[in-house]
Structure formats: structure tokens, C-alpha cells
C-alpha positions as CSV (number, residue, x, y, z in Angstrom):
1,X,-153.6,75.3,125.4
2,X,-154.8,72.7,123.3
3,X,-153.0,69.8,121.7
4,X,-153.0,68.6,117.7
5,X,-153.1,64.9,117.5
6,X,-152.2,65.6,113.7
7,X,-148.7,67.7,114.3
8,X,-145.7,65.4,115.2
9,X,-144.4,67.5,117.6
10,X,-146.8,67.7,119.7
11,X,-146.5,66.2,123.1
12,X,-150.5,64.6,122.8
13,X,-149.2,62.1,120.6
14,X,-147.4,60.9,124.0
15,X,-150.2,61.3,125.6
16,X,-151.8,59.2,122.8
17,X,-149.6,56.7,123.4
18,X,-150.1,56.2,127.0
19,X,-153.7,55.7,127.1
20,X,-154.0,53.8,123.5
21,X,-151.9,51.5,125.7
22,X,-153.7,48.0,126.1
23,X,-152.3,47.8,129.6
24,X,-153.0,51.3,130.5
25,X,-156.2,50.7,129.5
26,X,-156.8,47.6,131.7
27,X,-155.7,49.6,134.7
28,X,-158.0,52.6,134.2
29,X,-160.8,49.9,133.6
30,X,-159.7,48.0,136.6
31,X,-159.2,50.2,139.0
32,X,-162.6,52.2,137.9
33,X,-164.0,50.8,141.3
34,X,-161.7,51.8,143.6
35,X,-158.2,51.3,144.6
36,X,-156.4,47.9,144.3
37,X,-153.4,46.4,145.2
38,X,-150.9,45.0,142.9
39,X,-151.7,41.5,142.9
40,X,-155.6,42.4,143.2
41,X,-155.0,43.9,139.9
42,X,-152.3,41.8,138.2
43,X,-155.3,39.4,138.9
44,X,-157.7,41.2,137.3
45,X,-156.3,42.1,134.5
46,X,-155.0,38.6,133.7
47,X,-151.8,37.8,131.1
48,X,-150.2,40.3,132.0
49,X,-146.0,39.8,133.6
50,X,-145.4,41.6,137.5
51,X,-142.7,43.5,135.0
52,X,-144.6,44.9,132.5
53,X,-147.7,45.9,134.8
54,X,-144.8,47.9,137.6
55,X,-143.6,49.9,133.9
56,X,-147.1,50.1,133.2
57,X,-148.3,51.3,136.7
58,X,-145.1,54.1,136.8
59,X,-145.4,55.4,133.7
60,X,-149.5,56.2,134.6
61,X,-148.3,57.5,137.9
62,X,-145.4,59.4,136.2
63,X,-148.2,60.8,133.6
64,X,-150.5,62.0,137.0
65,X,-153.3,59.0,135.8
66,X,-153.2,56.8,138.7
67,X,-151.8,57.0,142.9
68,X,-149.6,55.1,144.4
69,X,-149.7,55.1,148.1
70,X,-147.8,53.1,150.7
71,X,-149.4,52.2,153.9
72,X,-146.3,51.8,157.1
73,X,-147.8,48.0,158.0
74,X,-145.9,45.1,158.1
75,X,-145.5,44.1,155.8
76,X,-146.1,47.3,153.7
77,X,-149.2,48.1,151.7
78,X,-149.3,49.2,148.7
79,X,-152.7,50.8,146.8
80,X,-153.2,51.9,143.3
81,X,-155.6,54.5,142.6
82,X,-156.8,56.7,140.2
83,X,-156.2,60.5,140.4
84,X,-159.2,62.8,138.7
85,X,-157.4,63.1,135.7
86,X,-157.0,59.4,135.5
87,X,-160.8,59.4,136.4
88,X,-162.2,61.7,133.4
89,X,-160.6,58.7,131.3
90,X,-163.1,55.8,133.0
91,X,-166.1,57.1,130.3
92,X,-164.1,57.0,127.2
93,X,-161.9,53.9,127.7
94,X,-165.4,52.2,129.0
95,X,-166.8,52.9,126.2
96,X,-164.3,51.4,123.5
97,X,-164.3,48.6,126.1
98,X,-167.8,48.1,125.5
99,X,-168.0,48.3,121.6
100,X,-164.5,45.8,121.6
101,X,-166.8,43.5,123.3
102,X,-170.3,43.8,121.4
103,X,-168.1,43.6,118.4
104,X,-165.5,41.1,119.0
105,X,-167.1,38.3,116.7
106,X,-167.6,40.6,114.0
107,X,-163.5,41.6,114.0
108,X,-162.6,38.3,114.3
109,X,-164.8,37.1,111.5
110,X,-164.1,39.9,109.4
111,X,-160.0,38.7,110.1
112,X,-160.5,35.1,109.0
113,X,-162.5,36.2,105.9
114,X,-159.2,38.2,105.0
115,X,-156.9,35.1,105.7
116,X,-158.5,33.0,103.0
């Protein structure tokens, strides 16, 4: 079954919501090499409060995105990774990464102009 972005009943506009995230999208982009640990990413990632990237990190796990698995060390472990779903996102979400950032001065030109 597919989704319609355009009907508001339809559960992709969660889904819409979830990865049009500007956290979610950090994670998928930062953990596109591999698994990471929470402060590996928090680091990463940068600006971003230990709160808001555990709702963050649940809500992808919740959605089946991302992995969470706990290692029995002491102290514990913890790893975030991707799942194959959260994988077949890497592609798109890299590639509005990439225009954001060949484009950035044009945006924020474009946003003074309009403050004038």
C-alpha cells in the first residue's frame, strides 16, 4: 500500500514529519558510517541538548529507523545504529544535505535581501 502525502489522514504525513526532522536528519547523516554512541554523536551533531537527542533517538528507534543496542560491560554500552530502513534514507537525506550546503549563501542572501 502506498501512502498520499496530499490526504490528511494519512499516516505518511507522520512519517513526513519524522524524517523532515532537523535532528532526525543529523542522526541518519551521522550515523551513515557506522554505529555511534551517544556522546560520539551528541558530538557530532553539535547544538543539540542530551534531552532532545534521547526523544530524538526513541522516536527513530520507535519508527524502526535506527538500533539501539546495549552491550553487558561495566559500565554499559550503548550503540546507535541504523536499521535498513533507516539506511534506504542515507541517499535522499545526503542529498538535501549536499544542496543546503552548495546553496547556503544563496538562502541567506536571498533572506537579507527580503529583510530590507
Amino acid at each position: 500500500m502506498r501512502g498520499d502525502a496530499f490526504d490528511p489522514n494519512c499516516p505518511t504525513r507522520l512519517v513526513l514529519d519524522r524524517i523532515g526532522d532537523k535532528w532526525s536528519v543529523l542522526v541518519v547523516l551521522g550515523l551513515s558510517d557506522g554505529p555511534r554512541r551517544f556522546t560520539g554523536l551528541r558530538g557530532l551533531i553539535g547544538g543539540v541538548t542530551p534531552k532532545v537527542l534521547t526523544q530524538t533517538l526513541r522516536a527513530m528507534e520507535r519508527d524502526g529507523l535506527l538500533t539501539r543496542t546495549v552491550f553487558a560491560e561495566v559500565p554499559p554500552r550503548v550503540e546507535y545504529a541504523l536499521t535498513p530502513l533507516g539506511l534506504s534514507l542515507q541517499a535522499p537525506i545526503q542529498a538535501v544535505a549536499d544542496w543546503a550546503e552548495e546553496n547556503v549563501e544563496a538562502v541567506v542572501s536571498a533572506r537579507e535581501k527580503h529583510a530590507v
